[in-house]
VEXZA-231453 format. One record per atom (N, C-alpha, C): residue in three letters; atom name; y, z, x. Coordinates in pm, 1 decimal, decimal comma. Each point is the difference from the previous one (the first is absolute). Example, Ala and Ser with C-alpha at 12.3 -4.5 7.8 and 13.67 -1.06 7.14 Angstrom:
2
<keza><code>ALA</code><site>N</site><py>-569,0</py><pz>780,0</pz><px>1319,0</px></keza>
<keza><code>ALA</code><site>CA</site><py>119,0</py><pz>0,0</pz><px>-89,0</px></keza>
<keza><code>ALA</code><site>C</site><py>120,0</py><pz>0,0</pz><px>90,0</px></keza>
<keza><code>SER</code><site>N</site><py>105,0</py><pz>-72,0</pz><px>-35,0</px></keza>
<keza><code>SER</code><site>CA</site><py>119,0</py><pz>6,0</pz><px>82,0</px></keza>
<keza><code>SER</code><site>C</site><py>109,0</py><pz>73,0</pz><px>-77,0</px></keza>
END
This chain:
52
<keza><code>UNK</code><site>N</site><py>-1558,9</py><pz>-4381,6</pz><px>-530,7</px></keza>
<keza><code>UNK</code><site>CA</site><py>91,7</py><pz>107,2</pz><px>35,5</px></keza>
<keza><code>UNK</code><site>C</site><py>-79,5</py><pz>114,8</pz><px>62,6</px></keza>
<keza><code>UNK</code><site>N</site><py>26,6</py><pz>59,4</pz><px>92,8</px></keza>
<keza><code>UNK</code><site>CA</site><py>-37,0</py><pz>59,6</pz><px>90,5</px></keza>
<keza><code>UNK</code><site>C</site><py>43,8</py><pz>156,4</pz><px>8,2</px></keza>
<keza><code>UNK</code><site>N</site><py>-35,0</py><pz>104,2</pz><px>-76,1</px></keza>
<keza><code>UNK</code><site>CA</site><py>42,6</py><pz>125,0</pz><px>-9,1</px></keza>
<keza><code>UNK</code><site>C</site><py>0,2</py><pz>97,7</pz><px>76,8</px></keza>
<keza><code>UNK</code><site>N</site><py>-119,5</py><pz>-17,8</pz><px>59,3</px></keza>
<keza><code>UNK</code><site>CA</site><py>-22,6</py><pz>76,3</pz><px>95,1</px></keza>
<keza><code>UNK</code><site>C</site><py>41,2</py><pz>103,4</pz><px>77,7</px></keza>
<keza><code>UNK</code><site>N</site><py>126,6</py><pz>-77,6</pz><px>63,5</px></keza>
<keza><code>UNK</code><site>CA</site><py>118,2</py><pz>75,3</pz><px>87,8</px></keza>
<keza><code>UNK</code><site>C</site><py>120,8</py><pz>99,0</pz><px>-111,4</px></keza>
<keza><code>UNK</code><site>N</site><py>-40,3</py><pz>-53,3</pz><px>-101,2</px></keza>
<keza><code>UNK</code><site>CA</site><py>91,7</py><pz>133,9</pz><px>-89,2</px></keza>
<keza><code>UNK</code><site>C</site><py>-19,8</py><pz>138,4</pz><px>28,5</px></keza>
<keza><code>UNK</code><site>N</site><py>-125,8</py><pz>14,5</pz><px>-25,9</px></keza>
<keza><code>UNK</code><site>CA</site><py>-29,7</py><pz>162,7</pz><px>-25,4</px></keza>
<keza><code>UNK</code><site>C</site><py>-71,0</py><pz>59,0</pz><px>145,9</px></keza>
<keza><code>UNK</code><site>N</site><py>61,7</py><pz>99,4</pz><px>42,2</px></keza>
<keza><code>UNK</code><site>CA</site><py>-38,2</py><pz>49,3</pz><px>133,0</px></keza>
<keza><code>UNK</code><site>C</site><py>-113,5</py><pz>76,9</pz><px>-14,1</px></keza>
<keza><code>UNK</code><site>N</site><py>-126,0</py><pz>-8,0</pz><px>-2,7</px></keza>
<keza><code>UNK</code><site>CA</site><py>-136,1</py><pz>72,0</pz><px>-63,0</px></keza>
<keza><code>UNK</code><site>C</site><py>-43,6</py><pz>113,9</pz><px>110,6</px></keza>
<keza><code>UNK</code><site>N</site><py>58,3</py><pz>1,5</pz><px>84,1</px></keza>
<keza><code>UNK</code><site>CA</site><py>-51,8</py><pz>97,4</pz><px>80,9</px></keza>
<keza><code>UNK</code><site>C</site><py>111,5</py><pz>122,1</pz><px>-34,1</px></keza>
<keza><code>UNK</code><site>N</site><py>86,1</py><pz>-13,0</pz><px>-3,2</px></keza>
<keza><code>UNK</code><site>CA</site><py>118,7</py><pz>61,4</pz><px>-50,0</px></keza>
<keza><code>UNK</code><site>C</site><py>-44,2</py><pz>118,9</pz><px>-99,5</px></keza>
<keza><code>UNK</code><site>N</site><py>-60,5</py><pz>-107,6</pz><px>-132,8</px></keza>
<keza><code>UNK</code><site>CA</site><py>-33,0</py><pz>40,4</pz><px>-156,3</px></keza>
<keza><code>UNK</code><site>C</site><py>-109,7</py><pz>111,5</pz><px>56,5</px></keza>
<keza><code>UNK</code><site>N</site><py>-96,0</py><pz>-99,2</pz><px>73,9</px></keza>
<keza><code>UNK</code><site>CA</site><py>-141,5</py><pz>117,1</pz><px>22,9</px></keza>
<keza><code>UNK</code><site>C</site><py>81,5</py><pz>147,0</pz><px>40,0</px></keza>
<keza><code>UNK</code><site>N</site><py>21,6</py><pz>-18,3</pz><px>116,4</px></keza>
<keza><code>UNK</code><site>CA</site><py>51,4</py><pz>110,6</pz><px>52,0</px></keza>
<keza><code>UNK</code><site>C</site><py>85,3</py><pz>88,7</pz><px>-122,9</px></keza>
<keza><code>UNK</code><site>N</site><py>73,8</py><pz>-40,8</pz><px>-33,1</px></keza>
<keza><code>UNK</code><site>CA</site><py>94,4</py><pz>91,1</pz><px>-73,4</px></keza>
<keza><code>UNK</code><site>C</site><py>-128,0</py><pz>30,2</pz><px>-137,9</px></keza>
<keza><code>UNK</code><site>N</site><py>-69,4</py><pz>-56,0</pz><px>-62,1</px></keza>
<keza><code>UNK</code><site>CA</site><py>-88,3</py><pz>4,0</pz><px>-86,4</px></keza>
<keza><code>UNK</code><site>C</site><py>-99,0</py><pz>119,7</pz><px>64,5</px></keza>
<keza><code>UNK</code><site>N</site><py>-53,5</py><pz>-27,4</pz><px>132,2</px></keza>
<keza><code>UNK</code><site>CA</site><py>-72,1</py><pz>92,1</pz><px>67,5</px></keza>
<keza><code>UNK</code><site>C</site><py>71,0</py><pz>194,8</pz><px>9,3</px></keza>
<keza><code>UNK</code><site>N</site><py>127,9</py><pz>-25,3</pz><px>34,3</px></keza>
<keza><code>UNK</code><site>CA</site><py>90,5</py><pz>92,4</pz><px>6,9</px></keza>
<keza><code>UNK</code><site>C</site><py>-5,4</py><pz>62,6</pz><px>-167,0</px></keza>
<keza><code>UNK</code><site>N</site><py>46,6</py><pz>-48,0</pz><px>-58,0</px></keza>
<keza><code>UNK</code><site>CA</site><py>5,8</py><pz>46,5</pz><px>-141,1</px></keza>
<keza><code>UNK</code><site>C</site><py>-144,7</py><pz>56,5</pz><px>-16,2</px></keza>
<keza><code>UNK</code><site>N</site><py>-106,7</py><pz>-23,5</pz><px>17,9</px></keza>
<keza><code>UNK</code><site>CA</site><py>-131,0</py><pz>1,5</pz><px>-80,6</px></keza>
<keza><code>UNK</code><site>C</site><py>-51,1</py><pz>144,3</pz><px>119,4</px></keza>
<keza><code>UNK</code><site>N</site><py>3,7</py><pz>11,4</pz><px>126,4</px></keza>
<keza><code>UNK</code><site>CA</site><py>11,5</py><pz>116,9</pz><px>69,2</px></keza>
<keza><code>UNK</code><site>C</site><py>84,0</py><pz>144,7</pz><px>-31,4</px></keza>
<keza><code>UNK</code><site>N</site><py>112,3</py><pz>-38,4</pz><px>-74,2</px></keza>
<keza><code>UNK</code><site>CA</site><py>76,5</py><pz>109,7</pz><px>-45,2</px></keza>
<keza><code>UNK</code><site>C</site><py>-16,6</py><pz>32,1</pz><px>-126,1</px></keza>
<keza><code>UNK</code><site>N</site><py>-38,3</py><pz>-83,7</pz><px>-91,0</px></keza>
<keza><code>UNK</code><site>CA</site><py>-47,0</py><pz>9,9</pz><px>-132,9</px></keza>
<keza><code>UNK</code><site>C</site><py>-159,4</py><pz>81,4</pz><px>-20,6</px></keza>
<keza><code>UNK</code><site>N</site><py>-54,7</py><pz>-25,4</pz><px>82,3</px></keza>
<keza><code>UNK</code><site>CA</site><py>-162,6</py><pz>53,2</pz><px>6,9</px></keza>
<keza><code>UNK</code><site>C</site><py>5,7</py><pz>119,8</pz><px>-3,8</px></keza>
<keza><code>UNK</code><site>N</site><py>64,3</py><pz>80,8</pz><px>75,2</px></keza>
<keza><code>UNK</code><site>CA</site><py>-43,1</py><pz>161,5</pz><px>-41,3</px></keza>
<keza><code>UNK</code><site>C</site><py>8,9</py><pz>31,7</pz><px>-109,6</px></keza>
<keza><code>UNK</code><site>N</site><py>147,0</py><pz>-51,8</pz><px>-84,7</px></keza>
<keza><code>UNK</code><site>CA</site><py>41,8</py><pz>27,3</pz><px>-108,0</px></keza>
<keza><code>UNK</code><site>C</site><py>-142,7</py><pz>-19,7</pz><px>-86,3</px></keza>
<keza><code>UNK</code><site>N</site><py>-14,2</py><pz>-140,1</pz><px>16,0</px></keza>
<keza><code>UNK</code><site>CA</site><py>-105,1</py><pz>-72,6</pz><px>-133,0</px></keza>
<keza><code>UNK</code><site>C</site><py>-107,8</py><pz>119,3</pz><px>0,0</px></keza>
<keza><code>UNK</code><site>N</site><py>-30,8</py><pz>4,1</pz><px>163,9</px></keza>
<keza><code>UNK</code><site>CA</site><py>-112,4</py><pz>129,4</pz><px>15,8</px></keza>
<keza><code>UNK</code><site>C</site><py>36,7</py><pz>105,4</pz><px>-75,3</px></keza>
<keza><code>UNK</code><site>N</site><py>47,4</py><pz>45,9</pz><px>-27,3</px></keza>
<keza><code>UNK</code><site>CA</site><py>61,2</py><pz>121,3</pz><px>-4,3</px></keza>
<keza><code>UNK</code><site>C</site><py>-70,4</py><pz>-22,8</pz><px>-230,9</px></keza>
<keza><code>UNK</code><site>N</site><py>97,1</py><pz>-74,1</pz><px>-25,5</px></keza>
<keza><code>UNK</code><site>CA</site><py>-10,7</py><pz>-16,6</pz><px>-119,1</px></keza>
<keza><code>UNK</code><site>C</site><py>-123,6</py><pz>-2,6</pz><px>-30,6</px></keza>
<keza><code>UNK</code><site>N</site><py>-100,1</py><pz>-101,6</pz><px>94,5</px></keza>
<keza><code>UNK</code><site>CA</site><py>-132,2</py><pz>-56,9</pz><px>-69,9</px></keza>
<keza><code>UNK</code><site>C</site><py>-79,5</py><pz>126,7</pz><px>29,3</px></keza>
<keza><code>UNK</code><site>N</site><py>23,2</py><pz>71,2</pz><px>89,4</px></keza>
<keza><code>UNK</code><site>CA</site><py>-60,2</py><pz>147,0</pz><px>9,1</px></keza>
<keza><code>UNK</code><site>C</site><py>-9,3</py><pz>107,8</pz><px>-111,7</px></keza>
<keza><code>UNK</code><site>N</site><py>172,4</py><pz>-8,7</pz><px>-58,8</px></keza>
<keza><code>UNK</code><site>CA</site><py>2,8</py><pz>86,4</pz><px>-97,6</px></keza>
<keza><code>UNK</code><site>C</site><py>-18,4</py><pz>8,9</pz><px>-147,6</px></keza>
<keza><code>UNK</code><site>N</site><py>-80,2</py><pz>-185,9</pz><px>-32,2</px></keza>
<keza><code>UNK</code><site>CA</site><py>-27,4</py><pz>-50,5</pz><px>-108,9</px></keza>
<keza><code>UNK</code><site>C</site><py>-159,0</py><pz>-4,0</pz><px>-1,8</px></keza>
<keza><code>UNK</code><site>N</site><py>-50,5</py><pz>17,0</pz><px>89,8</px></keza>
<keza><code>UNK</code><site>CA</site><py>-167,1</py><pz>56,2</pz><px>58,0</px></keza>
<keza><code>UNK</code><site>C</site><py>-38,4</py><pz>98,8</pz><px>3,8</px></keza>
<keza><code>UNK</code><site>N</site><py>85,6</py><pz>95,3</pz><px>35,2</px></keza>
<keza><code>UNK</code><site>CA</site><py>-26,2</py><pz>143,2</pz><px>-32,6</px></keza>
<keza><code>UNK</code><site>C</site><py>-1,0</py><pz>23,0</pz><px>-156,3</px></keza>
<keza><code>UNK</code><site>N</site><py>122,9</py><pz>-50,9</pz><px>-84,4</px></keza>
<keza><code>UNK</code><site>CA</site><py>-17,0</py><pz>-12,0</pz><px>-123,5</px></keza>
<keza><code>UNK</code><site>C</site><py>-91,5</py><pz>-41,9</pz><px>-50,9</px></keza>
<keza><code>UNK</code><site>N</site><py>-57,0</py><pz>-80,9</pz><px>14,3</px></keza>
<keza><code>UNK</code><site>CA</site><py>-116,6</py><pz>-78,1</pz><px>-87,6</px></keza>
<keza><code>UNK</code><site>C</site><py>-103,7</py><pz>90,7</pz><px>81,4</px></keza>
<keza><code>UNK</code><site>N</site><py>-70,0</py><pz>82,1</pz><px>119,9</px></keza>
<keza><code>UNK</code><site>CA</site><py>-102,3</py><pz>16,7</pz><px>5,6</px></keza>
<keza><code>UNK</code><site>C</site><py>9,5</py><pz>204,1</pz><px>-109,3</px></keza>
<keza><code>UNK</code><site>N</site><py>139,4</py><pz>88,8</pz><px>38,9</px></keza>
<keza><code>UNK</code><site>CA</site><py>46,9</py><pz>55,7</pz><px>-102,5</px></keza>
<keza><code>UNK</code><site>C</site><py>-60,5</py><pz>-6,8</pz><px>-162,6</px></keza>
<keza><code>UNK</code><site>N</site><py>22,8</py><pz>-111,5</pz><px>-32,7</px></keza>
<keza><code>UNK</code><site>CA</site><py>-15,3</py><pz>-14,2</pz><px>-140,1</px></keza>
<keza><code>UNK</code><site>C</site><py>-140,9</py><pz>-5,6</pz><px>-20,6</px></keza>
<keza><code>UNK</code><site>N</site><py>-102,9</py><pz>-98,0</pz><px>52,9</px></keza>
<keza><code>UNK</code><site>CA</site><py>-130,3</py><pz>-22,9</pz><px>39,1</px></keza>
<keza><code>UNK</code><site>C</site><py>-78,1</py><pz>167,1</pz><px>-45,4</px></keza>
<keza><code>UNK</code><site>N</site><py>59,7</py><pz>78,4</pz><px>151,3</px></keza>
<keza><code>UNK</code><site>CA</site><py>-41,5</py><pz>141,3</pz><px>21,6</px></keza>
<keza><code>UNK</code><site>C</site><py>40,5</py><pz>54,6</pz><px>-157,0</px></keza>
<keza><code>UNK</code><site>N</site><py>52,9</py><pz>-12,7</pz><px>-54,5</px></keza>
<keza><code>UNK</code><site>CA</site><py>68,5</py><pz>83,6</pz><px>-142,9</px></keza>
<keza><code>UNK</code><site>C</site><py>-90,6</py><pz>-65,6</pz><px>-104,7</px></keza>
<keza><code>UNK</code><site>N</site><py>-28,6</py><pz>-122,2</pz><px>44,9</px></keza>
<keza><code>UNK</code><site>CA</site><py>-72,7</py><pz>-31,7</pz><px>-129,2</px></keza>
<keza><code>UNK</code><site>C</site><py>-131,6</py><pz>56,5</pz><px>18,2</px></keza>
<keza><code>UNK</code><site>N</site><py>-53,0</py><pz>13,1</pz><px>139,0</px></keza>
<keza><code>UNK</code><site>CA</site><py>-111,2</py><pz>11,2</pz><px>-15,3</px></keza>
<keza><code>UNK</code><site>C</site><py>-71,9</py><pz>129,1</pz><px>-19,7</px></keza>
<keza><code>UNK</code><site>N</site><py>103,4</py><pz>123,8</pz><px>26,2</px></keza>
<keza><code>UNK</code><site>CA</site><py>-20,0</py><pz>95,8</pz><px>-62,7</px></keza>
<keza><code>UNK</code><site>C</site><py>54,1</py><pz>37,8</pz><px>-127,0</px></keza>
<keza><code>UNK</code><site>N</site><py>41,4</py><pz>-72,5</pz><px>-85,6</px></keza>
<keza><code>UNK</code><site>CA</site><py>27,9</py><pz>39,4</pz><px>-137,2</px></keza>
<keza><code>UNK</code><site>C</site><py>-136,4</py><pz>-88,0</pz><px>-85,4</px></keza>
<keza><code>UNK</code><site>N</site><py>-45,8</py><pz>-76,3</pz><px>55,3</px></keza>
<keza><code>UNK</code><site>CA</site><py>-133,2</py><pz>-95,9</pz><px>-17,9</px></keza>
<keza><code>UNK</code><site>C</site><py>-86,7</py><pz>110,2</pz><px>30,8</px></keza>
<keza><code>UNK</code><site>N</site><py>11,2</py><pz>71,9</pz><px>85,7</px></keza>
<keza><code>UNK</code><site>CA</site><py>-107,8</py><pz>131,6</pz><px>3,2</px></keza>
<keza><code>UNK</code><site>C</site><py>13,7</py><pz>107,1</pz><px>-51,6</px></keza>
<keza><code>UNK</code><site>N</site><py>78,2</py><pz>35,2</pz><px>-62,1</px></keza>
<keza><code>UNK</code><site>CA</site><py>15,3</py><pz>77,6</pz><px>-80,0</px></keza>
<keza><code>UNK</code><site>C</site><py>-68,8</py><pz>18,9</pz><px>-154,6</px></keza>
<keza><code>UNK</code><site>N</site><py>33,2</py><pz>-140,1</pz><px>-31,5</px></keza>
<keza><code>UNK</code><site>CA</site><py>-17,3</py><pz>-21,0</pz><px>-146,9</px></keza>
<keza><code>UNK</code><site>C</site><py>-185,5</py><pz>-27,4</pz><px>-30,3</px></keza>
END
């Protein structure tokens, strides 16, 4: 049996491609503001580590 011709794959890419172009700033956006957090916390620890 021969499937092949079911699924239109250039179709999927594309629309997969489309989705993943409009989604990226967002993701950017997030993975930016979860990096700032963690380097934030870093900076806090490392002056309460100097403190003591």
């Amino acid at each position: 049996m021969n499937l092949s011709g079911v699924w239109d794959w250039t179709f999927f890419w594309n629309s997969f491609g489309f989705i993943l172009k409009t989604v990226a700033s967002f993701l950017m956006i997030i993975v930016a503001i979860i990096a700032v957090g963690l380097l934030l916390s870093v900076v806090i620890k490392a002056v309460k580590n100097s403190r003591e």
